[in-house]
C-alpha positions, 0 to 999 in steps of 0.5 A: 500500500503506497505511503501518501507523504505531504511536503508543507510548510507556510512560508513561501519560497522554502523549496516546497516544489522543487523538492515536491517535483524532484523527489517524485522524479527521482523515486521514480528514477529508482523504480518506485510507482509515483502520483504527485499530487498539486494541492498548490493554487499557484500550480508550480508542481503542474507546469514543473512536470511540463504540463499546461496548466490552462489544459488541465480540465480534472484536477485537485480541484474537482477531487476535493469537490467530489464532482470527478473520481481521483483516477480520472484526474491522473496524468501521465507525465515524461518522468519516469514512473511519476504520474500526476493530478494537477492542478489550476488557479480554480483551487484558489476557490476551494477554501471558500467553497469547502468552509460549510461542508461536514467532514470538509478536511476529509475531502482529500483523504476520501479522494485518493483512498482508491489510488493507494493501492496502485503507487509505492508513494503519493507526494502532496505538493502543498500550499505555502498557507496553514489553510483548509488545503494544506490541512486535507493535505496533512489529514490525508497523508501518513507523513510530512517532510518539511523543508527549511531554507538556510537563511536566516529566518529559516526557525520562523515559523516552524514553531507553528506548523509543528502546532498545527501539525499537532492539532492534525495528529490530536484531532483529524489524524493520529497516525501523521509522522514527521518524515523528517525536515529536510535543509535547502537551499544550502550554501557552503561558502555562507557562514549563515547557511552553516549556522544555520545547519548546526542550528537545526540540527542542535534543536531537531536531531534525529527528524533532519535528513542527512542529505542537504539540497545546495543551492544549484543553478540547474536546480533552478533553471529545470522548471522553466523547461517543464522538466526535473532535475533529473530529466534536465540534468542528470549529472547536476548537483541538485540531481545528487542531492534529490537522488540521495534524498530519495534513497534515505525515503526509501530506506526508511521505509523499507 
């Protein structure tokens, strides 16, 4: 049964997508059946994998409507092993729509139920906002990695997404693990990236991954192809440290 594992954190421009799109892609890459799911408004994950997002007719947006089934809404994508529900702009609206509805953070869960059979893991890509989106992504799922940039406010705010995700463990799911907090955006020659670093480490220990994401130039560039990392260049830092994340995933899941 595949593990459904969401990638959140509030603040914006931490690395969530890069890491949602080239995770997937390199789990698949080591021949893991993969769905990416884009519970993002702004679509990035979408457009990452070389989807047009004003193409997309089934999204994320009409699974948490319950109008359409989760299989209609999965694409194909040139990654390999890696398929994908998109999103659109449209999901902007579903927080609204959702707020009268019994049950309204189950929607994802009830949603995907059918497709965990069929994948090794299921990545959420969520929004950088503690809404109702991100908390059906996290009643959804069996695990979170959180990424941290290393700048200097990277601790803020972390405090309240491990509250929030307390409260989602005490009331909505139990079950939800931290699968580890993951360091992006490194820079070796910085001395704040390396304080930074230490910093973590000292207060989280055991929840960080030992792989690091470096700052790359490839990393950045591959969106703009629609592609991965590891379609785009394979050989690039940034496809090391995604592949080695995805082997220490792997590894503590087995």
């Amino acid at each position: 049964m595949g593990k459904i594992i969401a990638i959140a954190n509030q603040k914006g421009g931490v690395g969530k997508t890069t890491t949602a799109v080239n995770l997937a892609a390199a789990l698949g890459v080591l021949e893991k059946k993969i769905l990416l799911i884009d519970a993002d408004p702004q679509a990035n994950a979408t457009s990452g994998l070389g989807i047009d997002v004003e193409s997309v007719a089934i999204g994320t947006y009409q699974l948490l409507e319950h109008t359409h089934a989760a299989k209609e809404a999965v694409v194909t994508t040139e990654s390999p092993n890696v398929d994908l529900i998109p999103a659109h702009i449209d999901l902007v609206a579903i927080e609204i729509e959702l707020v009268d509805q019994e049950q309204r953070e189950l929607m994802l869960k009830k949603a995907i139920e059918p497709l965990r059979e069929q994948y090794d893991f299921i990545i959420i890509d969520c929004a950088p906002s503690l809404g109702l989106l991100t908390l059906n992504a996290l009643t959804a799922s069996d695990s979170v990695i959180i990424p941290i940039q290393c700048e200097y406010f990277a601790l803020e705010g972390l405090g309240k997404l491990l509250n929030t995700i307390k409260s989602v463990q005490k009331i909505h799911n139990n079950a939800l693990d931290i699968e580890g907090l993951l360091l992006t955006m490194y820079d070796a020659r910085l001395r704040l990236s390396n304080q930074v670093v230490e910093e973590v480490k000292k207060h989280f220990d055991e929840m960080v991954f030992d792989t690091i994401i470096q700052r790359n130039v490839r990393l950045s560039e591959a969106p703009s192809y629609g592609e991965s990392i590891i379609n785009y260049d394979a050989s690039s830092k940034g496809a090391n440290n995604y592949l080695s994340l995805a082997e220490e995933v792997i590894k503590k899941n087995k």
